[in-house]
C-alpha positions as CSV (number, residue, x, y, z in Angstrom):
1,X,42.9,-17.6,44.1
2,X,45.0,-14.9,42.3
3,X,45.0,-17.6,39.3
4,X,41.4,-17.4,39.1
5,X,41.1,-13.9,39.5
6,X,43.2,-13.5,36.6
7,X,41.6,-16.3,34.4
8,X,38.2,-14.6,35.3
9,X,39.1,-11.2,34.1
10,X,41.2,-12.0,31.2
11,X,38.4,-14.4,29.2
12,X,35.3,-15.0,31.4
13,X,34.5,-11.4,32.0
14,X,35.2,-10.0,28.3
15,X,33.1,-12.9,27.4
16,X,30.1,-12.7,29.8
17,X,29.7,-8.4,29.0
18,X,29.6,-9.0,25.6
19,X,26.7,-11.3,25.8
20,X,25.1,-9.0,28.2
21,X,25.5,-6.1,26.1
22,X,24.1,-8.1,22.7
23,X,21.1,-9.6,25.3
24,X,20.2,-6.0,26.1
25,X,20.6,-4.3,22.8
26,X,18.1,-7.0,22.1
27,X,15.6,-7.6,24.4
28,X,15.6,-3.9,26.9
29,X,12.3,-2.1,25.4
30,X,12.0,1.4,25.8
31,X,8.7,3.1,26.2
32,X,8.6,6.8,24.7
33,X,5.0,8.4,24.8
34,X,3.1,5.4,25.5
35,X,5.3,3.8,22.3
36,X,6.8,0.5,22.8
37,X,10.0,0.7,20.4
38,X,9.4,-2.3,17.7
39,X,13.4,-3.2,16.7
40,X,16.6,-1.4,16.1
41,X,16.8,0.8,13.0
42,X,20.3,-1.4,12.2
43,X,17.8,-4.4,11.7
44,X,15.5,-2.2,9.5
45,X,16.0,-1.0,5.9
46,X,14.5,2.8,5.7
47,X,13.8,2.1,1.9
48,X,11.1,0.8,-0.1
49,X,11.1,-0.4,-3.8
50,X,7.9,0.8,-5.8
51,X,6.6,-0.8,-9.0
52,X,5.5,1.7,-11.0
53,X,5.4,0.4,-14.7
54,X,5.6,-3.6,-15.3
55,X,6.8,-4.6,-19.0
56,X,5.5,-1.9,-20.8
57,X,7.1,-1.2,-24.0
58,X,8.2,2.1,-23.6
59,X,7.9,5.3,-20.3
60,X,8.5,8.8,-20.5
61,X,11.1,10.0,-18.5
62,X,12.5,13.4,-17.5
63,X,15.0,15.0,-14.9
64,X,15.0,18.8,-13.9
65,X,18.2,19.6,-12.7
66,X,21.3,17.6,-12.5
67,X,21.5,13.8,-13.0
68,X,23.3,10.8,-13.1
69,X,22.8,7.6,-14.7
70,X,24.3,4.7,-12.7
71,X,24.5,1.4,-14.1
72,X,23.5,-2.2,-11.9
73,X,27.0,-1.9,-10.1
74,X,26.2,1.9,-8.7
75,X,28.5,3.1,-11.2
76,X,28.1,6.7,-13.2
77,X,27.8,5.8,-16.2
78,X,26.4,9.2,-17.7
79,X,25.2,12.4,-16.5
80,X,23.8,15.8,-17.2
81,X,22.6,19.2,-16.1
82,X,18.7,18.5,-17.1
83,X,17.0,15.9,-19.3
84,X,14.3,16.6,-21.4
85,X,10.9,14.8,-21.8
86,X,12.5,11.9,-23.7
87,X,11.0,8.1,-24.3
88,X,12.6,5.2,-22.6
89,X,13.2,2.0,-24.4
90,X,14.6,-1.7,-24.8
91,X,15.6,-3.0,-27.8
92,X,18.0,-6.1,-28.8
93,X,19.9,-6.0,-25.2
94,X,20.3,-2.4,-25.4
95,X,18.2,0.3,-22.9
96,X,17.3,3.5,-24.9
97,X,17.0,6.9,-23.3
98,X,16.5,8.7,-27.0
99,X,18.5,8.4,-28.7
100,X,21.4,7.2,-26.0
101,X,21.7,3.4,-25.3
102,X,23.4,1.9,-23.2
103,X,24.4,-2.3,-22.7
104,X,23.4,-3.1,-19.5
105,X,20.4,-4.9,-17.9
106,X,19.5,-2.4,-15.5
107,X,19.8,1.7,-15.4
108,X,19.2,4.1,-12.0
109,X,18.5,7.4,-12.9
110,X,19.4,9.7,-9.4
111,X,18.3,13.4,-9.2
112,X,21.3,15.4,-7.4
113,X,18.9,17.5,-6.8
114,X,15.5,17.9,-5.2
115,X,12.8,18.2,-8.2
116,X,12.6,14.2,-9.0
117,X,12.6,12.1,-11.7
118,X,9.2,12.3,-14.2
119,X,7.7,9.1,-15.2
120,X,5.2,9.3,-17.8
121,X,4.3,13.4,-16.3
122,X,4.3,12.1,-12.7
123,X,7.3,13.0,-10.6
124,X,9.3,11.1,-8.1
125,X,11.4,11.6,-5.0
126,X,13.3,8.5,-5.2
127,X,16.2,7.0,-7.5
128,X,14.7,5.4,-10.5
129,X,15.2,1.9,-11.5
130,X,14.9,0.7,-15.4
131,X,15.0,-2.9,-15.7
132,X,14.9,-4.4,-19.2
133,X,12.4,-7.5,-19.9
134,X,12.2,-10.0,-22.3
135,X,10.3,-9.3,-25.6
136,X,12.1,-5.8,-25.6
137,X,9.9,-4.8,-22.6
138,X,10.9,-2.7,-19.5
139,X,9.8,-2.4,-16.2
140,X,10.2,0.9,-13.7
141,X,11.1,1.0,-10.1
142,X,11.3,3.7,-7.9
143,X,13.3,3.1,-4.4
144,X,12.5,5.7,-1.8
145,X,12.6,6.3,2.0
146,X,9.6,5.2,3.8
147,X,8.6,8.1,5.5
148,X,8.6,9.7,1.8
149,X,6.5,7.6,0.7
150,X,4.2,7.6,3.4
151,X,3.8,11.6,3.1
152,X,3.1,10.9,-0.8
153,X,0.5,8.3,-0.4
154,X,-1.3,10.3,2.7
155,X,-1.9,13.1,0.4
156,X,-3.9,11.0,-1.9
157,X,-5.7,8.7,0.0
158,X,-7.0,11.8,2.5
159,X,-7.8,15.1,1.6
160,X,-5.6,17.7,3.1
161,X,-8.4,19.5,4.6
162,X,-9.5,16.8,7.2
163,X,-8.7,16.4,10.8
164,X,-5.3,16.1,11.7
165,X,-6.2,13.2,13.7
166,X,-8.1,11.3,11.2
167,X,-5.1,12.1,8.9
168,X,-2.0,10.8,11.7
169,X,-4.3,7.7,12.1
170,X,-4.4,7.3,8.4
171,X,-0.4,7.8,8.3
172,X,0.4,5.1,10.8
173,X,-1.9,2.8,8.7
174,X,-0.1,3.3,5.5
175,X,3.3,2.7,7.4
176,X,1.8,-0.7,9.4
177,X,0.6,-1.8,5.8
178,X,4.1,-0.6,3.7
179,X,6.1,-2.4,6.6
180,X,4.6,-5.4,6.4
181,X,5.0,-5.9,2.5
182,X,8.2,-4.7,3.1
183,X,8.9,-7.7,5.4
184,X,6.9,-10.2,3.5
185,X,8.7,-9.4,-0.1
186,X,11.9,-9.3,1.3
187,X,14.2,-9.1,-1.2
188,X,12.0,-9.2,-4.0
189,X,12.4,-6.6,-7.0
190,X,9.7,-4.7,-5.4
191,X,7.6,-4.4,-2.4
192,X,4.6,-2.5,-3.3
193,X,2.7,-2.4,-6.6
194,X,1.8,1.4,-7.1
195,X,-2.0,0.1,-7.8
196,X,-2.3,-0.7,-4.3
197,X,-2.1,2.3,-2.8
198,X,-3.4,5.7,-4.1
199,X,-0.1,6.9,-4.8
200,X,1.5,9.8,-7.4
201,X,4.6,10.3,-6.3
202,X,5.4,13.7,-5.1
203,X,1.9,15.1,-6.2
204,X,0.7,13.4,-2.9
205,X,3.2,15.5,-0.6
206,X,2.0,18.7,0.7
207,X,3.5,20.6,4.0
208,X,0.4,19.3,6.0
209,X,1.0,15.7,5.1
210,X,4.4,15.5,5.8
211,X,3.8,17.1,9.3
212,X,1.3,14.5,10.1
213,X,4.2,11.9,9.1
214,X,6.5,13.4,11.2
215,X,4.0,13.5,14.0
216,X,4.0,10.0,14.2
217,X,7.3,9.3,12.5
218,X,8.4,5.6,12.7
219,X,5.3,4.3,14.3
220,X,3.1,1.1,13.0
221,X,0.8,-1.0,15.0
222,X,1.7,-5.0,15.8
223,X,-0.7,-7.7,17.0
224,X,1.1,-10.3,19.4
225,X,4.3,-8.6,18.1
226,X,3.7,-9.0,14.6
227,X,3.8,-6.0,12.3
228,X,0.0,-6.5,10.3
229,X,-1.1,-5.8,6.7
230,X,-3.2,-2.8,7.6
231,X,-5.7,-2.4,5.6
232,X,-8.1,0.5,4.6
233,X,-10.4,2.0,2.6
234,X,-13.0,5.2,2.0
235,X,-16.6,3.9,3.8
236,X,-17.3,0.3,5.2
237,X,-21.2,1.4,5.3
238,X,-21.6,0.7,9.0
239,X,-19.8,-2.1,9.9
240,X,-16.0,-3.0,8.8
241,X,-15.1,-6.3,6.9
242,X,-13.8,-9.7,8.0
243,X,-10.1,-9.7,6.4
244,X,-11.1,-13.7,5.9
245,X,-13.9,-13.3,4.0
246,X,-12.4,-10.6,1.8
247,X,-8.7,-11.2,0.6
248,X,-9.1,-15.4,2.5
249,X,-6.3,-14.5,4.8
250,X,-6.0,-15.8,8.0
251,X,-7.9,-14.1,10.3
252,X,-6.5,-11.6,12.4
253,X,-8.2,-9.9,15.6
254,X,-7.9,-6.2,14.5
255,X,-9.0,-7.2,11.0
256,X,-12.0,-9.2,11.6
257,X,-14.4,-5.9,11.9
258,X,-16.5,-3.6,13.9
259,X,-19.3,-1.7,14.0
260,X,-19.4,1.7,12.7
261,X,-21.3,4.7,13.3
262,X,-19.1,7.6,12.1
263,X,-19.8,7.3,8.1
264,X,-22.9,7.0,8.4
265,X,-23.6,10.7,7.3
266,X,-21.2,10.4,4.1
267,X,-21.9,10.5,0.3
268,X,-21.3,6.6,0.2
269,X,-22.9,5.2,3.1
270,X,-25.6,4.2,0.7
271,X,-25.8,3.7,-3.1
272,X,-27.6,2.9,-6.1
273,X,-26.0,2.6,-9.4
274,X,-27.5,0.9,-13.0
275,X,-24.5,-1.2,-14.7
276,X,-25.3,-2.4,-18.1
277,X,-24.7,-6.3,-18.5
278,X,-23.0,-5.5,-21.7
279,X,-20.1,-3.8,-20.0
280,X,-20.0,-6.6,-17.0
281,X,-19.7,-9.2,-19.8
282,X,-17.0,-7.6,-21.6
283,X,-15.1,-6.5,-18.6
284,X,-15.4,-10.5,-17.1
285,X,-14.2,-11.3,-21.1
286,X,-11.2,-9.4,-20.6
287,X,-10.3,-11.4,-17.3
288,X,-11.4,-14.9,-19.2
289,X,-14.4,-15.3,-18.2
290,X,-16.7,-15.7,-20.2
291,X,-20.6,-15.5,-19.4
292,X,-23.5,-14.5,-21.8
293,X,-27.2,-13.1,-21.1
294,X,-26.9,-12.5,-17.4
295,X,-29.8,-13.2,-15.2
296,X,-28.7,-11.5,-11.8
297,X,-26.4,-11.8,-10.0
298,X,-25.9,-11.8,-6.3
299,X,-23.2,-11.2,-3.4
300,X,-23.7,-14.4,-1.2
301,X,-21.8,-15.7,2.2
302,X,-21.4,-12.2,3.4
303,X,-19.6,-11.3,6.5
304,X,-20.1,-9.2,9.2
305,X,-19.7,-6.2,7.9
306,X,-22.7,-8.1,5.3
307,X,-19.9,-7.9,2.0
308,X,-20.0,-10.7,0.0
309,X,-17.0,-12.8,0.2
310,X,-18.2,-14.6,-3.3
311,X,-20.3,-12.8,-6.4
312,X,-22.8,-16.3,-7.8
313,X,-24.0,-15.2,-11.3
314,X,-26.5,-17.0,-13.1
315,X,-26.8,-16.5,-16.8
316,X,-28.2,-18.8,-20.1
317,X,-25.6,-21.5,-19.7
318,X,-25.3,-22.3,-15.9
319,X,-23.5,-20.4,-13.0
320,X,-20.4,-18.3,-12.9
321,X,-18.6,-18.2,-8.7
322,X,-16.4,-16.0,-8.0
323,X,-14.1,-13.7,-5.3
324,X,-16.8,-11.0,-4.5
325,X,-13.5,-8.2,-4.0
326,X,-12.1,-9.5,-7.6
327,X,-16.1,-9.3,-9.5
328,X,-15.7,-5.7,-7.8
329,X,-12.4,-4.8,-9.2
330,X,-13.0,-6.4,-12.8
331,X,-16.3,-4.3,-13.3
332,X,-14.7,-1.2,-12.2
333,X,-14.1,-0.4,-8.3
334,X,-15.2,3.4,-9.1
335,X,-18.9,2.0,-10.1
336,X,-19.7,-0.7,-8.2
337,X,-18.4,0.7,-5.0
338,X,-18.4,-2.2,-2.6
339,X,-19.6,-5.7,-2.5
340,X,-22.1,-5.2,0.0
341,X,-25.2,-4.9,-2.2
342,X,-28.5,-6.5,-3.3
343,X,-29.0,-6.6,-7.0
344,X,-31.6,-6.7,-9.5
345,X,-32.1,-7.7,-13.1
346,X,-33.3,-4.4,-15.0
347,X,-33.4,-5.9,-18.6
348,X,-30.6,-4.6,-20.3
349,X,-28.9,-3.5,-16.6
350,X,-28.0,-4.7,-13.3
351,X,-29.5,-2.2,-10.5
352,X,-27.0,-2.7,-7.4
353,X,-28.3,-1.0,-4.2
354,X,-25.9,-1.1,-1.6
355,X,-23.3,0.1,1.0
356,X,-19.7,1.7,1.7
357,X,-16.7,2.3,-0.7
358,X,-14.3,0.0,-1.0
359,X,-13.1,-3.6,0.3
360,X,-13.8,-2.7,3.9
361,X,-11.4,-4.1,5.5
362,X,-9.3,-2.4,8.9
363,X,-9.6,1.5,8.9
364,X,-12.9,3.2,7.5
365,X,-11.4,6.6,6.1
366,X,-14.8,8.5,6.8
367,X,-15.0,7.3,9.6
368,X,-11.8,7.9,11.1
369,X,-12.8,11.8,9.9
370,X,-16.4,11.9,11.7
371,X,-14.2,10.1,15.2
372,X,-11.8,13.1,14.6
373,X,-14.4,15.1,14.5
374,X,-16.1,14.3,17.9
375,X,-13.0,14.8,19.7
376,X,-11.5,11.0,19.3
377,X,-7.3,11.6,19.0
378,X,-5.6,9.5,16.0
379,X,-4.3,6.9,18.8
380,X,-8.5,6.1,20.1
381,X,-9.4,6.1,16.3
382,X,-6.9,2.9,15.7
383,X,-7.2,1.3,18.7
384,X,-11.4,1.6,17.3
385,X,-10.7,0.2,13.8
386,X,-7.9,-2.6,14.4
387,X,-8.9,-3.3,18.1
388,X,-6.3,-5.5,20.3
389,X,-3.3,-4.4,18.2
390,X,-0.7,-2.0,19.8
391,X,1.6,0.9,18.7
392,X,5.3,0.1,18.4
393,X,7.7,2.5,17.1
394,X,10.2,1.4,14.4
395,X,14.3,3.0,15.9
């Protein structure tokens, strides 16, 4: 017996706590303010890698305050008190910055202090990342904390004045949505393309939208577990959009849409704009496609949210088909607004009568400010727009 005893304490014991402890670091959930936590921050990188230019042939760049330039290894490799507005450059295996180069393939520029790094007249918080291209072309990254960039994008895709409700909902969307690409790129060069998002750096940060970050500081919404691309936009027009019909992913309870009657009072509930067929043939020209004398054109197999998954346009030589969301973006997402519309041949023009701003997919930005409003607390206004998900909270 006293063999065991000892045999039992000296390996099995050790042994069986270990795995105990790893089983409950793992799988022990704590609830904090009617949060589940999501995983540990140890399995979680706080940063996020931002494509801001892609192969351009040149960038502006300038640092107020002191700098270093650290090569692809992390090490300082120059350094100064404050660069001027200077251009940024590649040529025969060489980076420029002026009249400096420098041999190496990659250059982070890190602000010591806190003023950022400009980029072609837009400042950033985070270390800046020059990679050099082929055909003496560069591309810029910016790596930066999460919750940074989350108070930067929050400030341009909501106006500082709204509810703070409508604008902690809006915060937890853009950290669901940042998560998830952050997940799904992995470790790609970048994660986000700044185009996605309405994002300018520190422009965006103001003391209002960092406190709604902080308010809801590490928190992002999961369905069955799953963090979700959370989606958003300005104004769905009275119903939200089918994530299926839109982008043809798979579809996704909180993103399949629902019915809303808080934007309805807003500038771009309801529409009518003139495009001339000129410009729609020269912007689908630039894309490579290439259609002539347009006859009309029309949003067809909408979904519930009655935007056109697919844009059919009939012209002298047969039928163009396309992604309704893409027609949108190639013609110009800031004149025709959505693709839920009815249009109509006006000679030289297309009239386009329609509804909402944007894709219309997950949270309807109006509308999340006309529930905050009325009372509704950020938590009830995403529980509305991206029903059956839940709140987990990143530790």
């Amino acid at each position: 017996m006293g063999k065991t005893l000892y045999i039992l304490a000296t390996f099995i014991m050790p042994f069986f706590m270990t795995v105990t402890s790893l089983s409950c670091k793992r799988d022990v959930t704590r609830v904090r303010d009617g949060v589940r936590d999501y995983v540990s921050r140890e399995d979680i990188s706080p940063s996020l890698r931002i494509l801001l230019l892609d192969r351009v042939k040149k960038a502006s760049l300038a640092v107020d305050g002191r700098y270093q330039i650290l090569g692809s290894l992390s090490n300082v490799i120059d350094q100064g008190m404050r660069l001027g507005k200077t251009t940024v450059s590649v040529k025969e295996g060489y980076i420029y910055i002026g009249n400096k180069r420098y041999y190496n393939s990659e250059l982070r520029i890190k602000n010591l202090e806190d003023s950022g790094v400009g980029v072609d007249n837009i400042r950033y918080r985070g270390e800046i990342r020059i990679l050099q291209q082929i055909d003496d072309k560069l591309s810029v990254i910016e790596e930066i904390e999460i919750e940074n960039f989350v108070a930067g994008v929050l400030g341009c895709e909501m106006p500082n004045a709204w509810e703070d409700n409508a604008l902690r909902s809006q915060a937890v969307a853009i950290r669901t949505y940042v998560e998830n690409q952050r997940k799904a790129k992995g470790n790609k060069s970048y994660h986000i393309d700044r185009s996605e998002l309405a994002y300018k750096g520190m422009i965006g940060e103001t003391a209002k939208s960092r406190k709604m970050v902080q308010d809801t500081a590490d928190i992002v919404m999961a369905y069955k577990g799953e963090i979700f691309s959370a989606f958003f936009h300005s104004t769905c027009g009275g119903h939200t959009e089918d994530v299926n019909l839109v982008f043809g992913k798979d579809r996704l309870p909180p993103l399949a849409g629902v019915k809303c009657g808080y934007c309805n009072n807003t500038k771009y509930f309801s529409w009518n704009v003139n495009i001339a067929k000129s410009s729609i043939m020269q912007k689908l020209k630039n894309a490579n496609i290439r259609v002539s004398n347009i006859i009309s054109v029309k949003a067809i197999n909408p979904g519930p949210g009655n935007h056109g998954s697919e844009v059919e346009i009939i012209e002298t030589n047969g039928m163009e088909r396309m992604n309704a969301n893409r027609f949108r973006l190639l013609v110009g997402p800031n004149s025709l607004y959505s693709t839920a519309f009815t249009a109509k041949n006006n000679g030289s023009s297309i009239k386009f009568s329609g509804k909402g701003w944007g894709h219309g997919v997950g949270l309807c930005q109006y509308g999340a400010q006309g529930m905050a409003k009325k009372g509704y607390n950020w938590r009830d206004i995403l529980e509305y727009y991206y029903p059956k998900s839940e709140l987990r909270r990143l530790n």
